[in-house]
C-alpha positions as CSV (number, residue, x, y, z in Angstrom):
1,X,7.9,23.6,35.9
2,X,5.2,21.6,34.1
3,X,5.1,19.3,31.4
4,X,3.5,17.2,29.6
5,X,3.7,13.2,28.7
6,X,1.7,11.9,25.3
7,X,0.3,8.3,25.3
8,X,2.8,5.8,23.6
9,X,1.7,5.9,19.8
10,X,2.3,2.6,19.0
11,X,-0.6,1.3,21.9
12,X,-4.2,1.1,20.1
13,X,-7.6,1.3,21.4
14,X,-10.1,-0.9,20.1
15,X,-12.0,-1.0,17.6
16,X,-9.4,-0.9,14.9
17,X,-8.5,-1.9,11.5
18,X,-5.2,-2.5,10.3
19,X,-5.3,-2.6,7.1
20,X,-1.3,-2.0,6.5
21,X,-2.3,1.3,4.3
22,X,-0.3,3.4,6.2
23,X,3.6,4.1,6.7
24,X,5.1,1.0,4.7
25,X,6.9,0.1,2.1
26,X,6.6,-2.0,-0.8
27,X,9.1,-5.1,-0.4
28,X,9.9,-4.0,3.2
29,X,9.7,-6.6,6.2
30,X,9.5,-3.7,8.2
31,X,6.0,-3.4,8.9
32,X,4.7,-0.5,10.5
33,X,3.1,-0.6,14.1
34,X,4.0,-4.7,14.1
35,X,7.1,-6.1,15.5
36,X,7.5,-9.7,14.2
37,X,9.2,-13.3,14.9
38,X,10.2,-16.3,13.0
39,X,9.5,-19.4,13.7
40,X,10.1,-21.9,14.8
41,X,9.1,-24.2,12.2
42,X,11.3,-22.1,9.8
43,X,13.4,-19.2,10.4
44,X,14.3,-17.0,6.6
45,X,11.1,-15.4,5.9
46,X,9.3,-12.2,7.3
47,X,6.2,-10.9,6.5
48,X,6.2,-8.6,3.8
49,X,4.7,-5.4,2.9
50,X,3.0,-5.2,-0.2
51,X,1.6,-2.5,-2.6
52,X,3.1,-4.0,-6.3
53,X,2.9,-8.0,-6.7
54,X,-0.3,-9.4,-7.6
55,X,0.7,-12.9,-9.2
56,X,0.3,-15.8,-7.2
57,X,-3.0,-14.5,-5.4
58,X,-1.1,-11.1,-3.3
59,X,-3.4,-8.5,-4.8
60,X,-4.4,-7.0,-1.7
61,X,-8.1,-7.3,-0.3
62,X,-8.8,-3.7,-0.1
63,X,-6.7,-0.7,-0.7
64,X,-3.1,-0.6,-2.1
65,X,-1.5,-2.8,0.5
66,X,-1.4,-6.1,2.5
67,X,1.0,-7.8,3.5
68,X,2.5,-11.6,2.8
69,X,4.5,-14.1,3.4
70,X,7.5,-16.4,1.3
71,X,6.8,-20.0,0.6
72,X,8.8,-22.3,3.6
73,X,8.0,-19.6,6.1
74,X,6.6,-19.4,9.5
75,X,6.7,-15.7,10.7
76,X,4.6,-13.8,13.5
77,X,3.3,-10.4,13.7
78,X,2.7,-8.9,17.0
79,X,0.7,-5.9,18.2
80,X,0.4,-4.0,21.6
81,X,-3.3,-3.0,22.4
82,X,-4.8,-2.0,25.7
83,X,-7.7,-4.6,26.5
84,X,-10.2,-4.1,29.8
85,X,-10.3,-7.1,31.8
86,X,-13.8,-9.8,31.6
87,X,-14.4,-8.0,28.4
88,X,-14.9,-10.5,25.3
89,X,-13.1,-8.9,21.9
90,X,-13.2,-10.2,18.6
91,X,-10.1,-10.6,16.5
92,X,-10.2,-11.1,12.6
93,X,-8.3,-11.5,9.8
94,X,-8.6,-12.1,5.7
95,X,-6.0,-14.3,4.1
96,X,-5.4,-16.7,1.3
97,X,-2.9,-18.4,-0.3
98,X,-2.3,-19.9,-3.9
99,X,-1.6,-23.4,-3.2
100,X,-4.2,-26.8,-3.9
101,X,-5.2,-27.5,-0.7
102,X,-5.5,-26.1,2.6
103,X,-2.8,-28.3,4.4
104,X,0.0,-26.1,2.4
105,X,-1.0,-23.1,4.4
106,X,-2.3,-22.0,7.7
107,X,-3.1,-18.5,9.7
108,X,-3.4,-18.2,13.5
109,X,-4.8,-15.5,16.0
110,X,-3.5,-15.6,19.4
111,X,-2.9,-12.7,21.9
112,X,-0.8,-12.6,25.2
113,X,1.0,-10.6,27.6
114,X,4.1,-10.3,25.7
115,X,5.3,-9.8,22.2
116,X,7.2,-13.3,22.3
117,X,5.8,-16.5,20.7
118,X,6.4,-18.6,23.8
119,X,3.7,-15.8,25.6
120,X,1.0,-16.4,22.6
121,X,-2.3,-17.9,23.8
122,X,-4.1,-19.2,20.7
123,X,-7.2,-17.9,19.8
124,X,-8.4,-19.8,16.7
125,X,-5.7,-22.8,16.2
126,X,-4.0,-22.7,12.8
127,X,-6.9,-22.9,10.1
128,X,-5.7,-23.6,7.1
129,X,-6.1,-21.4,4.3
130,X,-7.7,-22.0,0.4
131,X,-6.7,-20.7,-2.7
132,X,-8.7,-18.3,-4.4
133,X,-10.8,-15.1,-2.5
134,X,-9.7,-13.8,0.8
135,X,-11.5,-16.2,3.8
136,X,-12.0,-14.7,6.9
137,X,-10.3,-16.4,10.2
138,X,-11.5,-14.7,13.3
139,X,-12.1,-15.8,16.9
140,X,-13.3,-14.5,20.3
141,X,-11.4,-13.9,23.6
142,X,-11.5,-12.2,26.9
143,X,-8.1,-11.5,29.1
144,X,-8.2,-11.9,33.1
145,X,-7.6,-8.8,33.6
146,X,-7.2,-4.9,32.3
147,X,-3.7,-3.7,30.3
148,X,-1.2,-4.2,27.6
149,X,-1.3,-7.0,25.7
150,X,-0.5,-8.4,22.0
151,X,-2.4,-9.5,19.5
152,X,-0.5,-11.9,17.6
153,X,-1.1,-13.5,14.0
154,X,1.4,-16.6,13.1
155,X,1.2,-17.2,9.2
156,X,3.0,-20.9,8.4
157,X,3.5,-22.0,4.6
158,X,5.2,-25.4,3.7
159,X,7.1,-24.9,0.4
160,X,4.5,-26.2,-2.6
161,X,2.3,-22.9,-3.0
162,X,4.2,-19.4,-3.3
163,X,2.5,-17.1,-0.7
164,X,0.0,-16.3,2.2
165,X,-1.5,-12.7,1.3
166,X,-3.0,-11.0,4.8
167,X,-4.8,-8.1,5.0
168,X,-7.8,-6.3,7.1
């Protein structure tokens, strides 16, 4: 008897773009190939698919989707990747929001060993994020050594502007 295994789908190589085109929803927090977290600064809102809102600054950057987050809400996405050991990678991100000033909303990039927000290891800090075009937030790492890991991106909005919108 023979058979044979297949590589766990949800485990990406890099280079890659998510650019949340494929297998979501519109209005779903149930965002396809991320697991997410609240937390902890608030715990009601998820991260939200989007393909059909464009008032308060959610028309998506490219494509038909992105994806964003409720006013008062601190959520995580998390994604597994294989990275090689002593090897620097780049992670980016767009977002913007649709508040005044850049202290009513922040994006982080972090990665770790674990799809938990206690296991994140920040990559670029919270930056906080301006109203208007999408800004790109990106930052350089390299892990210790070869396997899984998770890229993780925390999105935190206080409750004056309406929403973060996320996307490439």
């Amino acid at each position: 008897r023979s058979f044979t295994t297949r590589p766990d789908p949800t485990i990406y190589s890099l280079p890659y773009t998510e650019s949340f085109e494929e297998g979501n929803t519109d209005g779903s927090t149930n965002i396809a190939n991320w697991s997410q977290a609240v937390g902890p600064e608030y715990t009601s809102y998820y991260w939200t698919a989007n393909s059909s809102q464009t008032t308060y600054n959610r028309t998506p950057r490219t494509g038909s989707f992105n994806v964003t987050l409720h006013y008062s809400g601190a959520a995580w996405l998390f994604r597994p990747v294989n990275l090689t050991g002593g090897v620097a990678y780049e992670f980016e991100a767009y977002a913007r929001q649709d508040g005044a000033t850049n202290t009513d909303a922040t994006l982080g990039l972090y990665y770790g060993t674990n799809a938990t927000i206690a296991d994140m290891t920040s990559i670029t800090g919270q930056v906080g994020l301006v109203n208007g075009d999408y800004q790109r937030i990106h930052g350089f790492f390299t892990p210790l050594t070869t396997g899984r890991y998770y890229l993780g991106i925390k999105g935190w909005i206080n409750s004056t502007p309406w929403y973060i919108s996320l996307d490439d």
